[in-house]
C-alpha positions as CSV (number, residue, x, y, z in Angstrom):
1,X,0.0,0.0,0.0
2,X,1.0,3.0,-1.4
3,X,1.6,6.8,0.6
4,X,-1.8,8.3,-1.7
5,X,-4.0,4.4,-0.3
6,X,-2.7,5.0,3.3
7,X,-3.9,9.0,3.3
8,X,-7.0,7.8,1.6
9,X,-8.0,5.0,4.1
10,X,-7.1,7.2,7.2
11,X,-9.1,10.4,5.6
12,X,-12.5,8.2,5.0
13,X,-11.7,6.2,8.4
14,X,-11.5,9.5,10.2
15,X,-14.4,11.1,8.4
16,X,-16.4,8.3,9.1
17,X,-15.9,8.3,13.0
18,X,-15.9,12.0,13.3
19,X,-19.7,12.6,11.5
20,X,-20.8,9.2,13.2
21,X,-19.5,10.7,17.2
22,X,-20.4,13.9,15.9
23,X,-23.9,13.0,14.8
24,X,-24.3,10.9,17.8
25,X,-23.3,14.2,20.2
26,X,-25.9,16.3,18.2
27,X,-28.6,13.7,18.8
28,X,-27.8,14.4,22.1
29,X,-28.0,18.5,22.4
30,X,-24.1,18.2,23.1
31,X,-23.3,20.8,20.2
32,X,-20.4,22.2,21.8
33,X,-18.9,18.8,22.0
34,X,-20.0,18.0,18.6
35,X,-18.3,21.4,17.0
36,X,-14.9,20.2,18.4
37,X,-14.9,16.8,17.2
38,X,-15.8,17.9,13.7
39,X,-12.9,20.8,13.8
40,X,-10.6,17.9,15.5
41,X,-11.5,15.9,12.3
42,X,-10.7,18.2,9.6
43,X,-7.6,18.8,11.4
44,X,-6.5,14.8,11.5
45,X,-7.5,15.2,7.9
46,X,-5.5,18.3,7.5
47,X,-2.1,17.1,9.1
48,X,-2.9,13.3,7.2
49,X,0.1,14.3,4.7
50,X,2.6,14.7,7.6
51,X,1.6,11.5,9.3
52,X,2.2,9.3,6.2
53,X,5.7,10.4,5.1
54,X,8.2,8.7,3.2
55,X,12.0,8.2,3.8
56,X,14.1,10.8,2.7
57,X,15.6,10.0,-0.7
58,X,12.8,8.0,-1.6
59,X,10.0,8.5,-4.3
60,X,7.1,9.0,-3.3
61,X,4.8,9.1,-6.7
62,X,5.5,8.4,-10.2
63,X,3.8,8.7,-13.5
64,X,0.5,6.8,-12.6
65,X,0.2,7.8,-9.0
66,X,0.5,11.8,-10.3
67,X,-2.5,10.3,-13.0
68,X,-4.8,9.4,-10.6
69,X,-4.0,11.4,-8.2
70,X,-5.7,14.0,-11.2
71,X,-8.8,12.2,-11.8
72,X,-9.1,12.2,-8.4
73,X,-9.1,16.0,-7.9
74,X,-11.3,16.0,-10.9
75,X,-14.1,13.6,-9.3
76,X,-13.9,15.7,-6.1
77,X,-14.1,18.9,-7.4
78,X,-17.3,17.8,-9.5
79,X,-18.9,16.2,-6.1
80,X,-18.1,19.1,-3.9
81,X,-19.6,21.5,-6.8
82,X,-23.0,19.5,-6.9
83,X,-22.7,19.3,-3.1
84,X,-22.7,23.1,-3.1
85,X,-25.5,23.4,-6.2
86,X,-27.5,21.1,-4.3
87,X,-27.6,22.5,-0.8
88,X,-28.1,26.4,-2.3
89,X,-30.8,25.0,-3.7
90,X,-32.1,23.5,-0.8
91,X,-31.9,26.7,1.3
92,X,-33.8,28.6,-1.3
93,X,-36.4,26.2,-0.6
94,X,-36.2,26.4,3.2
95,X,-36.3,30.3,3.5
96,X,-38.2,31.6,0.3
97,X,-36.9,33.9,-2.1
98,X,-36.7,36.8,0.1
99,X,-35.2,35.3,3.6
100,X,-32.3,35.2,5.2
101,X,-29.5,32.6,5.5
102,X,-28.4,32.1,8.9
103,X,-24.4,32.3,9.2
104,X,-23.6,28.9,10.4
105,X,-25.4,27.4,7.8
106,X,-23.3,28.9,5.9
107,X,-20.1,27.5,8.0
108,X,-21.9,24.4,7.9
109,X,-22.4,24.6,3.9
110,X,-18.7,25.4,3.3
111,X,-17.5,22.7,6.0
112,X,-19.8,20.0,4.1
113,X,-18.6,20.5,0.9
114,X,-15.1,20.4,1.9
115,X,-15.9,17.0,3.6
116,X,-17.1,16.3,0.4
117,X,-14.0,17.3,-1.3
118,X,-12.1,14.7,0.8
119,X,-14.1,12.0,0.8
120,X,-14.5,11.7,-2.8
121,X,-11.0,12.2,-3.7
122,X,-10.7,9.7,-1.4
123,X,-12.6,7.2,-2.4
124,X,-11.8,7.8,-6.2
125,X,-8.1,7.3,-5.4
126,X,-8.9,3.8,-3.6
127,X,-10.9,2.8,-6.6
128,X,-8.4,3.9,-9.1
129,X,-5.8,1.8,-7.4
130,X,-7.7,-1.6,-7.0
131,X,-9.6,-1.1,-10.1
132,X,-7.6,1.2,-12.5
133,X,-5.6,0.0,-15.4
134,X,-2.4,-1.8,-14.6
């Protein structure tokens, strides 16, 4: 396994704990709580680089990594763009065309389709490397 599969697994692994806690905290009325494990998540996901470092002197991709690394920034890019279409369009319809948008949905919005960002490049990259062309 590869430095690009490692990132990827421990991205989707820590997205996937963090919204499932985090979820689990809001159920609750713990939002406080809830804030900080979601910030504490896009920081692990952040820092996820640094944690999976190769030896000096080493290479870390090479022609076909640097390919679908790409497609992978092209496949995010796309879902976090629909995931932004989507939910504008889904807070026209939850204020009318002359309210207000509150500010952390905004935060909230911006936050998601970052999320979205990382777990599709994510997942694209694992896909590409157990199903691409070898």
């Amino acid at each position: 396994m590869n430095k690009a599969q490692k990132i990827a697994w421990f991205n989707l692994v820590t997205i996937i704990a963090g919204f499932g806690f985090g979820f689990t905290l809001v159920a609750v009325e713990m939002f406080k709580l809830a804030v900080i494990l979601f910030l504490s998540a896009g920081a692990l996901i952040t820092i996820s680089p640094q944690l999976f470092r190769e030896k000096r002197g080493r290479i870390d991709f090479d022609e076909r990594d640097q390919s679908i690394r790409l497609r992978a920034l092209f496949f995010a890019s796309f879902s976090s763009f629909w995931f932004l279409i989507i939910q504008c369009v889904l807070q026209v319809f939850k204020v009318g065309p002359r309210g207000s948008v509150p500010v952390g949905t905004l935060v909230g919005t911006v936050s998601g389709a970052l999320f979205a960002f990382v777990t599709a490049k994510s997942l694209w990259t694992l896909y590409e490397y157990r199903h691409g062309k070898k």
